[in-house]
C-alpha positions in Angstrom: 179.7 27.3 -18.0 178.4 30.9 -18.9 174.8 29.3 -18.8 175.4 27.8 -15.1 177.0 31.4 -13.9 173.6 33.4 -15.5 171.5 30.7 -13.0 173.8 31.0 -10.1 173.0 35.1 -10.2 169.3 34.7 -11.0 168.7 32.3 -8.0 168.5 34.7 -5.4 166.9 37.3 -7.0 164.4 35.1 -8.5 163.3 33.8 -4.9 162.8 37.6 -3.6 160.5 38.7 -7.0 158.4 35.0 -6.2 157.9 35.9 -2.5 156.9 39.9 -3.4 154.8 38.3 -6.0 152.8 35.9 -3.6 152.8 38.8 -1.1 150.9 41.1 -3.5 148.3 38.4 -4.7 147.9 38.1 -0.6 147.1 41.9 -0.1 144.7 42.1 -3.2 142.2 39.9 -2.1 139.4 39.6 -0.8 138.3 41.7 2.8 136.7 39.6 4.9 134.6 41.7 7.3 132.8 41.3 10.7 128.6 41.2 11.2 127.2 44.8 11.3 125.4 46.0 14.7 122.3 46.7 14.4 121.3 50.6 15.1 119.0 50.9 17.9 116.2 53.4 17.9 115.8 55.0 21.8 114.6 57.9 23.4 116.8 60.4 24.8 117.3 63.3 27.4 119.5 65.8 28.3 121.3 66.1 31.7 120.9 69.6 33.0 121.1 70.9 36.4 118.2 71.9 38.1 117.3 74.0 41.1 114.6 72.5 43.8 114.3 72.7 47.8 116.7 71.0 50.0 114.9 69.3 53.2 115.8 68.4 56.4 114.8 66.0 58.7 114.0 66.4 62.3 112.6 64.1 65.3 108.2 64.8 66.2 106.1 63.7 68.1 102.5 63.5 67.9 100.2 64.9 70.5 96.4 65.9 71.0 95.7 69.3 69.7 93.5 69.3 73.4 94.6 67.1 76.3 94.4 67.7 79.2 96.0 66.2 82.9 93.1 66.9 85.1 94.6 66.9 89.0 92.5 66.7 92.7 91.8 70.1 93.8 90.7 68.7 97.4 92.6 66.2 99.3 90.7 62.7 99.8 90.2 59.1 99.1 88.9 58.0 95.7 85.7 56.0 96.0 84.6 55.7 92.6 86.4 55.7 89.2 83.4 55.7 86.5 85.5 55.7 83.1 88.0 52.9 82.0 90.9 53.2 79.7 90.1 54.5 75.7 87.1 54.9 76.5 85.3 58.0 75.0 83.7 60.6 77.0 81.8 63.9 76.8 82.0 67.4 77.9 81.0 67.4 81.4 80.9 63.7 82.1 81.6 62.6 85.6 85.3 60.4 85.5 85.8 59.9 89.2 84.5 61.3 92.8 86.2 61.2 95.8 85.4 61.4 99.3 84.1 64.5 100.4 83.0 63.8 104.4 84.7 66.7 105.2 83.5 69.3 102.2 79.8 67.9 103.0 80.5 69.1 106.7 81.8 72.5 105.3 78.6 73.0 103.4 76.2 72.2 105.9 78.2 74.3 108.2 78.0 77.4 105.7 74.7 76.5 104.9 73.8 76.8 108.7 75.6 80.2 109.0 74.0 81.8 105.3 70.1 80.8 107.0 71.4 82.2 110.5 73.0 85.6 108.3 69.7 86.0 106.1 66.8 85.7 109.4 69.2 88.4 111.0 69.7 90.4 108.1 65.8 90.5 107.6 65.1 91.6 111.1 68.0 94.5 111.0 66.3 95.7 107.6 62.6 95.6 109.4 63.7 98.1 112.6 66.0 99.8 109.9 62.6 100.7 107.7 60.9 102.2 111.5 64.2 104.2 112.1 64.3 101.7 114.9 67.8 100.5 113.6 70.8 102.6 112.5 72.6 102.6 109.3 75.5 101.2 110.6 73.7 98.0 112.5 71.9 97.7 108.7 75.5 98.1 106.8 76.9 95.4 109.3 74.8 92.5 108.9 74.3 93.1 105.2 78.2 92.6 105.1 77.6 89.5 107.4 74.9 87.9 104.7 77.6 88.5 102.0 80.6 86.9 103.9 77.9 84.0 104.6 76.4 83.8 101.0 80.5 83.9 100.0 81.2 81.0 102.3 78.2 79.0 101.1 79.3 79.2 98.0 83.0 78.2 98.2 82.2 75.5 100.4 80.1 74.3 97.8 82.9 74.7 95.1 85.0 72.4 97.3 82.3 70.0 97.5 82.1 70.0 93.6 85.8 69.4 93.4 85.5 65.7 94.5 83.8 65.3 91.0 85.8 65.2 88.6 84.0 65.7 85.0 85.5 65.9 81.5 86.4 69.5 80.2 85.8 68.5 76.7 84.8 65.5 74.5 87.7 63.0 73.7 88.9 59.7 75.2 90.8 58.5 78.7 93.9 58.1 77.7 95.5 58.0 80.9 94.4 56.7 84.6 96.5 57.7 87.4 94.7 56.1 90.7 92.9 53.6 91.3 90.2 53.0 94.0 90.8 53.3 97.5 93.8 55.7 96.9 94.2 58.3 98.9 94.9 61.8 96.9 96.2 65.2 98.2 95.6 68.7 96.2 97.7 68.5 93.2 97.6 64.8 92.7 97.6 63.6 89.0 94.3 61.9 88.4 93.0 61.1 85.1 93.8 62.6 81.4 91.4 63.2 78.6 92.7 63.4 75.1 90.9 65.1 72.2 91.5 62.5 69.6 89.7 64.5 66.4 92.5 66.8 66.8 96.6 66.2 66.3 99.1 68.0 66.6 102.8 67.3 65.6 105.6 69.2 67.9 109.3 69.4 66.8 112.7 71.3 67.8 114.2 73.0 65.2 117.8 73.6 64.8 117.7 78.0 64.9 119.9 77.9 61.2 116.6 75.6 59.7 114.3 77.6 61.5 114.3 81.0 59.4 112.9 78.8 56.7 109.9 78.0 58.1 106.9 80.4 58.2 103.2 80.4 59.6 100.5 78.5 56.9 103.4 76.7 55.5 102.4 73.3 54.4 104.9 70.4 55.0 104.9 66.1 55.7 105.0 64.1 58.6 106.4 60.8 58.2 105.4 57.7 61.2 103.8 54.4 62.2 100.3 54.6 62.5 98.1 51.9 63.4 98.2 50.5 60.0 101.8 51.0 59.1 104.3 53.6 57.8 101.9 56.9 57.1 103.0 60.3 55.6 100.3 62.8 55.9 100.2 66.6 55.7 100.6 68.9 58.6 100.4 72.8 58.5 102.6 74.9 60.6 100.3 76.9 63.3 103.2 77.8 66.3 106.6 79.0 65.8 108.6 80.3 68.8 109.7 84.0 69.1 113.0 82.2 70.9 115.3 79.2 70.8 116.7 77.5 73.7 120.0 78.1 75.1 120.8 74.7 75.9 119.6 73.1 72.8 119.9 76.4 70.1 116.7 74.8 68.5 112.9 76.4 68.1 109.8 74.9 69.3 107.1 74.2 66.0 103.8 73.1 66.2 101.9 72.2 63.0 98.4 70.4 62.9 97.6 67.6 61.2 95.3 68.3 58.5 94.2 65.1 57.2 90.9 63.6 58.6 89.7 61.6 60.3 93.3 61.0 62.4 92.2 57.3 63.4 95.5 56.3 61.9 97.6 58.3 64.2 98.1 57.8 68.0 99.4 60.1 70.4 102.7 59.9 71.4 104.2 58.2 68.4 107.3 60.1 67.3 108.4 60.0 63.2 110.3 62.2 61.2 109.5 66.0 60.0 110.6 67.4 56.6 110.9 71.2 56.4 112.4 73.0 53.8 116.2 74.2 54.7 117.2 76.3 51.4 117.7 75.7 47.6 120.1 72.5 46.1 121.0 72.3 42.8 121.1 68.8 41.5 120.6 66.4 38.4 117.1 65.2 37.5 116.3 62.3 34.7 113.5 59.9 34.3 113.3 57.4 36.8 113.1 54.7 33.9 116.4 55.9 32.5 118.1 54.1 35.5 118.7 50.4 35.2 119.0 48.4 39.1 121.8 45.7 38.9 122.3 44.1 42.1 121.7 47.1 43.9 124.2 49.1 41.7 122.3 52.1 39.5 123.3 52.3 35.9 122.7 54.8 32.8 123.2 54.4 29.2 124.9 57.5 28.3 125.2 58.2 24.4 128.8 59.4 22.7 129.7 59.7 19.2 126.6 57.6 18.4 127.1 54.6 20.8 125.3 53.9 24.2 127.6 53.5 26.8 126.9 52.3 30.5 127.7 54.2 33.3 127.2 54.0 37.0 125.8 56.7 38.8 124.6 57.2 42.7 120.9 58.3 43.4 119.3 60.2 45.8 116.0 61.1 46.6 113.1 60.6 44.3 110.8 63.4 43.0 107.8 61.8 41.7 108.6 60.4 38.3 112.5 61.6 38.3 115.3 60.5 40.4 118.2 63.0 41.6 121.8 62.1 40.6 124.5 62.7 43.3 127.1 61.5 41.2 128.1 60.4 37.7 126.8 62.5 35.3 127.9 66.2 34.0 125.7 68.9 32.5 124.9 68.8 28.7 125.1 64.8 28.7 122.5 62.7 27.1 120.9 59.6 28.9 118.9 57.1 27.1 115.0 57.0 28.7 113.7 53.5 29.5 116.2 51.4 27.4 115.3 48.3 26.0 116.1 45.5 27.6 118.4 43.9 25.4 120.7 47.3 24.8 124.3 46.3 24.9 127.1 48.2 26.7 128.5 50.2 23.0 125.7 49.9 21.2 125.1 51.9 18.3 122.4 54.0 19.1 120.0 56.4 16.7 117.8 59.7 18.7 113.8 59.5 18.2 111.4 61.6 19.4 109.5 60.2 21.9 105.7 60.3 21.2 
């Protein structure tokens, strides 16, 4: 009876020491642990902010450094248009005549009148040498040979007008008449373009304006003959004043590159001038991974290379700016390897 009591008070407390006993043989052994990653080696940069110039973009057009609109200076009918269209002409050249019936009349006229003034003229200076003319009769038809000679030679002027020539070498870029067309003084006729020389106009806003200055060498981005161009141009012409309607500043800058055969005139394209001082991030273009259009990093904390998405702006040769997603004193992985995972454990090198 005593023996069955002693078993009845060990039962219970001999189940509880047997299940702290498996416990303890549970804890003490053996850890089992997951693979180690492997420690890539990468080169690194620091994020710092930089300071560089800020431009701003504005609407050009491209234009002949010399072209010129040449218009009738005497009324008449075009008889003959010697030039076509493009096509390249000299200084001087003759681009068109018109009918000059009544000019010819005019010269023959004045030419009539100058022989008439210089036979009298000689006879008035022969009795003036006897004393058997006066100084006045002398001084009157001298004045009479110079209004003649004067008339002759306008008339003649006139007569030249029907011919139009080229007042420079360049190209026909524009033909206003055709033949047959009757013309009055003032009429557009023909336009000659000087196509060695270009010229790119803008209208600065006044606030971008007082960063521009004379010499100063900028780009000029369009569509040339053989696709998107961006060539040099040098500011030549800034204006003293702005327009009130438009507040903006009229530039000129020529186009320095040569030959132009890529540009044309009239084509517009887009101006970059400098408008102050940005601050910004810089880092190696190959630090930024493209997913689908989204830009990445691999920024490195506490040992461990961490993706990150940032937004990019404008390139600057081998960087790109950061708009967003980085702070100062961070450290960006340069041209990860392909394989770097997102929490990698990551080891600085120097980069050759």
């Amino acid at each position: 009876m005593e023996r069955e009591r002693r078993m009845w008070f060990l039962g219970p407390l001999g189940g509880i020491l047997m299940v702290l006993a498996l416990s303890d043989c549970h804890q003490r052994g053996p850890v089992t642990k997951g693979p180690l990653q492997p420690v890539w080696e990468v080169h690194t940069e620091r994020v710092e902010l930089v300071s560089s110039d800020r431009e701003g973009q504005i609407s050009g057009v491209v234009s002949g450094r010399h072209e010129a609109r040449l218009s009738s200076r005497a009324g008449g009918r075009v008889i003959r248009i010697l030039v076509r269209l493009g096509e390249r002409v000299k200084k001087g050249q003759i681009l068109l005549e018109l009918s000059g019936e009544s000019q010819s009349q005019q010269v023959k006229a004045s030419e009539a009148n100058l022989a008439a003034a210089r036979k009298n003229f000689a006879r008035i200076d022969s009795l003036y040498k006897t004393q058997s003319a006066t100084q006045a009769e002398w001084d009157r038809s001298r004045q009479a040979l110079d209004v003649a000679k004067a008339q002759a030679s306008s008339a003649q002027s006139v007569l030249d007008w029907t011919r139009v020539s080229a007042p420079f070498s360049g190209v026909v870029s524009r033909k206003f008449v055709r033949t047959g067309d009757i013309v009055g003084v003032g009429s557009p006729l023909v336009e000659v373009l000087e196509d060695s020389h270009f010229q790119v106009f803008a209208h600065v806003p006044v606030r971008w304006a007082k960063e521009i200055r004379l010499g100063q060498r900028v780009m000029f981005r369009t569509l040339g003959k053989e696709g998107p161009r961006t060539v040099p141009v040098v500011i030549r012409e800034i204006a003293a004043g702005s327009d009130p309607v438009s507040h903006t500043v009229l530039v000129r800058a020529d186009v320095v590159e040569s030959p132009n055969s890529g540009l044309l005139s009239g084509l517009y394209g887009t101006l970059e001038i400098p408008v102050g001082k940005e601050q910004s991030f810089l880092v190696p273009r190959s630090s930024i991974l493209d997913k689908d259009g989204l830009k990445e990093v691999f920024v490195v904390e506490n040992g461990k290379a961490y993706l990150r998405y940032v937004r990019t702006g404008e390139p600057h040769g081998s960087r790109s700016e950061v708009i967003s997603g980085l702070s100062e004193g961070e450290t960006v992985v340069v041209a990860p390897p392909g394989d770097l995972e997102n929490g990698s454990p990551v080891r600085a090198v120097e980069r050759p």
